[in-house]
Structure formats: structure tokens, C-alpha cells
VOGU-3710 file (C-alpha; in Angstrom, 3 decimals, decimal comma):
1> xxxxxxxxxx> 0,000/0,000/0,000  1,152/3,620/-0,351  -0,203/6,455/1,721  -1,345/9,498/-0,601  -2,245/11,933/1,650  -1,678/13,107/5,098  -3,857/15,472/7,094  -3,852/17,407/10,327  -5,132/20,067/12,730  -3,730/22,511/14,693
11> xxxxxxxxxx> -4,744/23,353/17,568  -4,126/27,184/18,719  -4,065/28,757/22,058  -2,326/31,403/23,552  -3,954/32,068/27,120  -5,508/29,820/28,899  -8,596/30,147/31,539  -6,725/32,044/33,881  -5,119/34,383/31,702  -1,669/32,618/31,591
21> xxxxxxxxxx> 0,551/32,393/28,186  0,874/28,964/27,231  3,201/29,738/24,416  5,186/33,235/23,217  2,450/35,549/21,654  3,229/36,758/18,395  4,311/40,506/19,410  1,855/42,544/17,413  -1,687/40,189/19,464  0,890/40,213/22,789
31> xxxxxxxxxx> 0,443/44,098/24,000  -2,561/45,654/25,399  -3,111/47,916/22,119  -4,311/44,647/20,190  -6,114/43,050/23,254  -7,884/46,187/24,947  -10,140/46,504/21,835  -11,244/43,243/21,897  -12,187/43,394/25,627  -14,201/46,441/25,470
41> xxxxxxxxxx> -16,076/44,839/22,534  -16,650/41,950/24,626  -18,243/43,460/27,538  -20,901/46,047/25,272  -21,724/42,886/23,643  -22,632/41,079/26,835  -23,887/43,855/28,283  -26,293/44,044/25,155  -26,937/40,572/25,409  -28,309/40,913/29,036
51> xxxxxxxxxx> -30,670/44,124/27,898  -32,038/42,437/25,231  -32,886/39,206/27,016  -34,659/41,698/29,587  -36,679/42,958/27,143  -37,658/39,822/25,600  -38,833/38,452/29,003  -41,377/41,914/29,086  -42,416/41,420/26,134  -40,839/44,212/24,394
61> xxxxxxxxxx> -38,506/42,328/21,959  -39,183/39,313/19,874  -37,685/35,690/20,526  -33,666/36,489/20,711  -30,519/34,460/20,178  -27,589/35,144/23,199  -23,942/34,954/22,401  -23,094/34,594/25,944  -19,724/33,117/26,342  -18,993/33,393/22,636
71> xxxxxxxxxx> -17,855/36,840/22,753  -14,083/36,381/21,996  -14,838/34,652/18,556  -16,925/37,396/17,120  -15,155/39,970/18,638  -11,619/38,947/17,361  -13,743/37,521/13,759  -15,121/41,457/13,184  -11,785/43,279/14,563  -9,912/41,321/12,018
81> xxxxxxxxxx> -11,710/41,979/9,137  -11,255/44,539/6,853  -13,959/47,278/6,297  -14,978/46,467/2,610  -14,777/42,616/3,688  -18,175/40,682/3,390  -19,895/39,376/6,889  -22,343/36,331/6,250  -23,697/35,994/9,529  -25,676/33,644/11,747
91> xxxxxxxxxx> -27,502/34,528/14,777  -24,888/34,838/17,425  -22,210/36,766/15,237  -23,653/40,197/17,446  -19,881/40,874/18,394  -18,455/40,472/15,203  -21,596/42,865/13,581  -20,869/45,575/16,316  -17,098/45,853/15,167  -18,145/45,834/11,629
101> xxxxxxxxxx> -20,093/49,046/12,702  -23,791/47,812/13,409  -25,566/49,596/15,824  -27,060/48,679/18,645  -30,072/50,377/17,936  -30,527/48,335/14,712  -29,785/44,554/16,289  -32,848/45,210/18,751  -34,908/46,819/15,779  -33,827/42,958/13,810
111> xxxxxxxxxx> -35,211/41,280/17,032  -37,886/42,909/17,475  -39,029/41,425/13,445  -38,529/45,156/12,037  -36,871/45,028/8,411  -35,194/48,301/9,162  -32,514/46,225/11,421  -31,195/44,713/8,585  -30,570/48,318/6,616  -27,011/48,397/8,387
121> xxxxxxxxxx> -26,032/52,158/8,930  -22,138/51,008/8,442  -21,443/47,758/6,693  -23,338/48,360/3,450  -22,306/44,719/2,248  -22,700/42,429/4,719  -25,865/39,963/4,905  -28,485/40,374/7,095  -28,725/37,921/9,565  -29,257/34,048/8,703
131> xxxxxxxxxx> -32,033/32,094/10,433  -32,022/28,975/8,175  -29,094/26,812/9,212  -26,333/26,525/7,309  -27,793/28,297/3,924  -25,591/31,272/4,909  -22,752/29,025/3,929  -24,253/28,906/0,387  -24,507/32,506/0,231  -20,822/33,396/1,151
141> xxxxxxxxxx> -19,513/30,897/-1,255  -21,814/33,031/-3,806  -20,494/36,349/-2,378  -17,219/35,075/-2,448  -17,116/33,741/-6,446  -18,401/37,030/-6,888  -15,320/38,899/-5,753  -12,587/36,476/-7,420  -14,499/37,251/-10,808  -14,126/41,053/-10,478
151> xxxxxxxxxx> -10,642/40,722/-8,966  -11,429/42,472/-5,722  -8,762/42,126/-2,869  -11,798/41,478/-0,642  -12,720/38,628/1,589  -15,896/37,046/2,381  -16,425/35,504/6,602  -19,315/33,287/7,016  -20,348/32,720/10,693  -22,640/29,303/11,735
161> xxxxxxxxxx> -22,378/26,515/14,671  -21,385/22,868/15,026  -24,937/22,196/14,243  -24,555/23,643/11,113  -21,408/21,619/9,860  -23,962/18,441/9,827  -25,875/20,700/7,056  -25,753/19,374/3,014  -25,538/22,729/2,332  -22,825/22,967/4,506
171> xxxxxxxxxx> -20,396/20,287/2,742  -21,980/21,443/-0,736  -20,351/25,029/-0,026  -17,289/23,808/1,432  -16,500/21,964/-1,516  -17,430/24,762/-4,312  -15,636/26,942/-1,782  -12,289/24,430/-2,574  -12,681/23,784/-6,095  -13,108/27,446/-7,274
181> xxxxxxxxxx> -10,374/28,101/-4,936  -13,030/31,254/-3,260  -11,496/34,489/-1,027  -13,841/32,817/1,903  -13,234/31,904/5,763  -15,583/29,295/7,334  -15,990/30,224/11,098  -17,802/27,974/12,804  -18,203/28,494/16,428  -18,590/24,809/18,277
191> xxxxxxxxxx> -20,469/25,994/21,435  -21,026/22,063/22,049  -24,789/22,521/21,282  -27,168/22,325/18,868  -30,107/23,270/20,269  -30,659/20,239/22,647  -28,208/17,876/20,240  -24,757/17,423/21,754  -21,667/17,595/19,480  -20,954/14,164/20,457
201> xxxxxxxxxx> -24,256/13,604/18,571  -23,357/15,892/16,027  -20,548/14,160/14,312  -18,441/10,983/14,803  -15,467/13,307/13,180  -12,523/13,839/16,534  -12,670/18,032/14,860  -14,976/20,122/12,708  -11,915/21,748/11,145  -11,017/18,538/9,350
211> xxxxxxxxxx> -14,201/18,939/7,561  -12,059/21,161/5,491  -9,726/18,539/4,301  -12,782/16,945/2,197  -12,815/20,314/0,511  -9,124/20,345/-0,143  -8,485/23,549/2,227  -6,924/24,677/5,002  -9,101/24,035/8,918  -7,924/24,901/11,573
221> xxxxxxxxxx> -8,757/24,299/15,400  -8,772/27,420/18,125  -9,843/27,643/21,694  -12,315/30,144/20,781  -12,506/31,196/24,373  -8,947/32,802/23,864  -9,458/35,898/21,874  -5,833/35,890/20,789  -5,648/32,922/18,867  -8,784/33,482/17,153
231> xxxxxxxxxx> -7,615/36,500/16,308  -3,972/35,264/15,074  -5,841/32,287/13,331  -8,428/34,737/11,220  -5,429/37,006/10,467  -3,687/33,877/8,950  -6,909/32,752/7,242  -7,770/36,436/5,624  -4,487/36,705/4,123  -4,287/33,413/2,607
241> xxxxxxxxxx> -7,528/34,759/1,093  -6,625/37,952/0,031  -3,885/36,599/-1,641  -5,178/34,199/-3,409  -4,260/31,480/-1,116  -8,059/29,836/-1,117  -10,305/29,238/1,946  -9,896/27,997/5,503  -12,270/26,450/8,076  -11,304/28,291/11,697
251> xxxxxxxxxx> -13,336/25,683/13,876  -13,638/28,022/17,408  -14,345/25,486/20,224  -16,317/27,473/23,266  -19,423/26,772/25,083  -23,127/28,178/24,677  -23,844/29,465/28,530  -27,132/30,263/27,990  -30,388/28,815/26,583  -30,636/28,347/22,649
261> xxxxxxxxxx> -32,872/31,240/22,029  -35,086/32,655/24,392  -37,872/30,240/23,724  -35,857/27,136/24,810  -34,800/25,776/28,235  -31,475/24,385/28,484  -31,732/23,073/31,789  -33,952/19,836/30,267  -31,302/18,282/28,176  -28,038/19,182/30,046
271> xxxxxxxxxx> -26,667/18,856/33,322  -26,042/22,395/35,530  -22,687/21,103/36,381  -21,579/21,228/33,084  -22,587/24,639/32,520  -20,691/25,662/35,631  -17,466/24,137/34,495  -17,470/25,796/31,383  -18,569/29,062/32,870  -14,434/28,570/34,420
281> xxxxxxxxxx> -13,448/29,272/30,910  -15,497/32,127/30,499  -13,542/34,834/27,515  -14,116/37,853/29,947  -12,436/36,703/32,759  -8,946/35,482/30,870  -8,928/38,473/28,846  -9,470/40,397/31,620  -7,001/38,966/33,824  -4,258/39,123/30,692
291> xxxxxxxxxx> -4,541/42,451/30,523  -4,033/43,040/34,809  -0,973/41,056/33,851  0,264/43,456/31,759  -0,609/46,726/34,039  -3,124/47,977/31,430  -5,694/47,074/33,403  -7,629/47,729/36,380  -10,900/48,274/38,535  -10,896/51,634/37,855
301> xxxxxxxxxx> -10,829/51,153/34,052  -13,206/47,820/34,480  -16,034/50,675/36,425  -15,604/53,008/33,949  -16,076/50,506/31,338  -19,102/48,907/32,559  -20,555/52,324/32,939  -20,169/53,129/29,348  -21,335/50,074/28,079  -24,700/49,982/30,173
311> xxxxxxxxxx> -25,221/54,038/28,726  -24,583/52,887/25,256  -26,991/49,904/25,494  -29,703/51,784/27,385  -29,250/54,614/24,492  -29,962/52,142/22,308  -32,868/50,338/24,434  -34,403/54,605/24,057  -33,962/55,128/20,769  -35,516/51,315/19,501
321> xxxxxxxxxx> -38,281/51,676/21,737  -38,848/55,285/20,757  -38,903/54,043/16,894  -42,538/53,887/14,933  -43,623/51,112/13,707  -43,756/50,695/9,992  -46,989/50,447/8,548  -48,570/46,524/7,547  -47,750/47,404/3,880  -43,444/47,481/4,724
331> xxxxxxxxxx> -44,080/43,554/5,140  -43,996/44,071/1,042  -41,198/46,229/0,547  -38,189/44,126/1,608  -39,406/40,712/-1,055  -38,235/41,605/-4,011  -36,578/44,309/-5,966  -39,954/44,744/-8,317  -42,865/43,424/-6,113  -45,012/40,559/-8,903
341> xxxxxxxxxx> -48,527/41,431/-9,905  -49,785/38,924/-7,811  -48,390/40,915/-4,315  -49,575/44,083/-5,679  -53,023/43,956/-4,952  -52,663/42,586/-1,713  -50,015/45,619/-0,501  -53,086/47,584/-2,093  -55,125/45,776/0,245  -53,582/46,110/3,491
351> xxxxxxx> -53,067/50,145/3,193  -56,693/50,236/2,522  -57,108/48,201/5,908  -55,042/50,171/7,197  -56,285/53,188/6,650  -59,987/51,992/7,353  -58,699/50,807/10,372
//
């Protein structure tokens, strides 16, 4: 017999759940310049994540999605992406859309079902949230042709879960995404659950990131807890892209702390215990204690910081709730780019409803 082909993953950390080095930090992700940003990101995004859960539970925002304990992946995902990148987004990407310059104000407006959340006020090209699982993948692979064909130095990062990676559509994009050789970065952020199926269910594969190898790319393995090495491993993966280098699969292994989405109760299919280990590897506390190692951080700065953020987010909380609602008719305006004959009449319909009413 003779072996062909040999594959295998790497598996990148820098600091571990105290905060500790566990290898030499590349110099430009070791100094607070590169880490504060990420932390401050971190904390508006939980502190976001805890208003809009609030005002879910009263009623004043629609079923909603938290990234709790995932906030080093899109944090490090959006700070390393260039501005006239493409983000193709799931539902817990919120860190990674606030860096890309999406507002608070318009994430509650997309929870609350309002259309206008999805007209981003800063990244003009990036897709509006993905439901669906896994189709996302099929639109960044689309994106992503699109760009090699007009030559554009630009990048395309597609955001889904471990669920996800069991998805046809999944594999199907994965392997266009190899053949055509595509400027496109896989992220998929293994928070152990999807929904109430764990990853051990998910796939008999020992990593998601060798999923890639089927595609003939690059995947790569990251505690996704450590917003370092995420960040080290999508600057690695977005310049093999931009330079024609092809795609990579950055498989982020972290832990969903909190329920599924609002409507779901996490406490029937897994064990408390298990959530309070993996609450020991939490991204805010390693970050945070990193940065005391360094002296650039402290509980002055930490006070000041939480101040800001709960402002900003209760700004935000204002400004939604202060917003009109659209009239019945805008549930027409955002299907197509010329609405058919056929959905005329009835957007005739509900203004005269409307108006009657």
C-alpha cells in the first residue's frame, strides 16, 4: 500500500482560563493595544446581550438568540476583518456585527421582526442575519465567487455553529468553496450545542476543522474562548484569502452558557454542572485577567467601562423603543426588488385596511 495523503489540525491557544501564556504571543496580538479593543467589545456585547434578554422576558422584543460566552470569537472575527470585507452571519455573530459598525439600535430593531434592522447604517455589504441553518454558507460561497471574478482584494467571513457543519448545504459550499479556490473563511463556532443535540451527537469526526480537508483547504482548530488565537488564526486565514491562497475552516471550540434562544430551556437536556465548568473558561475573565498582567488594566478602568457600556446599550434600548412602527404594507417592501402582480393587490389591500382601520 502507499499512503497518498496526510492530514492534520492545529490546535491554537495562547492564554488559557486564567489568563496565563501557554506559548510566546506573536508581538503585534501580545500588548494591550491589540487586546484592549477586543475586551471592550466583549463586555458592550454582553452587556447588550443581558438588555435584550430583559426585554424579551417583558415582552418588548421578539424571541432572541444570546452569544453569551462566545464573545471572543466574534469579537476577534469582526476586529480582524477589513472594512470592505463581506460578513455572512448567523444569529450569534452580534460581536463580530458591532465591530463591523452595526448599531445597537438596529440589532434590537432585527429582534424585534422590524426590516429596518437589517438596513445596516455602516457595513453596506454584509448579509443580514441568517435564520435557516447553514444556507448562509451557500450565500458566502456566492459572495465570495463574486469577488474572485471582479478581482477584488476582498474577503468574504461566514459565521454558523457545530450544528450547522452536519448541514448538506454545509459540505456542498465547502466543496465549491475548494474547487473554485473562493477568497472565503468558514468560522464555525462549536459551542457544544445544537439546540438540545450534543456535538458528540453531532458528528463521529474527533474536529470540525477537518471537515475542510474533504474540501481540499486549510481548517484549523482554536480555543475560541482565547481571543488571541482566534484573532492570530483569522489574520492567517484572511491573508491566505486575500492573496489568493483559497479558503480555511477556523473551527472556534467554546461553550453556549445560555439557553438556545429565548424560547428554549437548556436546563432539560443538560446537566447544571456542566454549565458551571465551562462558565471557568469564560472569555471575559482570561482576557481580563491578561490584561491586569500586563498593568493595562484595572478596577478603575473595568467601572468606567461597565458604565459606558450599560449608557450605550440603554441609548440604544431609548432610541428602539422610541422608533414607529412601519406600517402593515413594509411587510412588502423588503421581497423583491420589483414586487409581482400577484403581491400588488394585496399591498393595495392592506393600506386600505389600514387606513380603514
Amino acid at each position: 500500500m502507499t499512503r497518498i495523503a496526510e492530514f492534520a489540525v492545529e490546535y491554537i491557544q495562547f492564554l488559557d482560563p486564567a489568563g496565563k501564556p501557554t506559548q510566546d504571543i506573536p508581538p503585534h496580538l501580545a500588548e494591550a493595544e491589540a487586546i484592549t479593543p477586543m475586551y471592550r467589545l466583549m463586555a458592550l456585547t454582553r452587556t447588550f446581550d443581558a438588555k435584550a434578554i430583559a426585554l424579551q422576558r417583558t415582552g418588548q422584543l421578539g424571541t432572541y438568540a444570546s452569544s453569551l460566552g462566545q464573545e471572543a470569537i466574534g469579537a476577534a472575527v469582526g476586529l480582524a476583518m477589513r472594512q470592505d470585507d463581506v460578513l455572512v452571519p448567523s444569529y450569534r455573530e452580534q460581536a463580530a456585527q458591532f465591530a463591523r459598525g452595526v448599531t445597537l439600535e438596529e440589532l434590537f430593531l432585527y429582534w424585534s421582526g422590524d426590516e429596518r434592522g437589517s438596513r445596516y447604517s455602516g457595513p453596506q455589504f454584509d448579509f443580514p442575519i441568517s435564520i435557516p441553518i447553514a444556507t448562509q454558507s451557500c450565500h458566502a460561497v456566492g459572495a465570495a465567487a463574486a469577488i474572485k471574478l471582479r478581482g477584488e482584494p476582498r474577503v468574504v467571513v461566514e459565521g454558523c455553529g457545530d450544528g450547522a457543519t452536519s448541514k448538506g448545504d454545509f459540505y456542498e459550499s465547502l466543496n465549491l468553496a475548494g474547487v473554485w479556490h473562493l477568497p472565503v473563511v468558514f468560522v464555525v463556532s462549536n459551542n457544544q450545542w445544537a439546540i438540545s443535540v450534543p456535538r458528540s451527537r453531532q458528528s463521529g469526526a474527533k474536529t470540525l476543522a477537518q471537515k475542510a480537508f474533504a474540501g481540499g483547504f486549510e481548517g484549523v482548530q482554536v480555543d475560541g474562548n482565547d481571543p488571541v488565537a482566534v484573532r492570530f488564526a483569522m489574520d492567517n486565514a484572511l491573508e491566505r484569502a486575500r492573496s489568493g491562497g483559497g479558503p480555511t475552516l477556523v473551527e472556534a471550540v467554546t461553550y453556549r452558557l445560555q439557553d438556545h434562544t429565548t424560547a428554549d430551556d437548556a436546563s432539560r437536556y443538560r446537566d447544571a454542572e456542566e454549565v458551571e465548568t465551562a462558565k471557568q473558561s469564560d472569555p471575559m475573565i482570561r482576557t481580563r485577567r491578561y490584561l491586569e498582567s500586563l498593568q493595562a488594566w484595572g478596577d478603575e478602568d473595568e467601572a468606567a467601562l461597565k458604565e459606558e457600556c450599560g449608557r450605550r446599550v440603554q441609548e440604544a434600548v431609548e432610541a428602539y423603543l422610541a422608533t414607529p412602527p412601519e406600517p402593515p404594507e413594509a411587510m412588502f417592501d423588503s421581497l423583491y426588488a420589483e414586487l409581482p402582480g400577484a403581491l400588488t393587490g394585496q399591498r393595495a389591500e392592506a393600506i386600505k385596511e389600514n387606513s380603514d382601520g
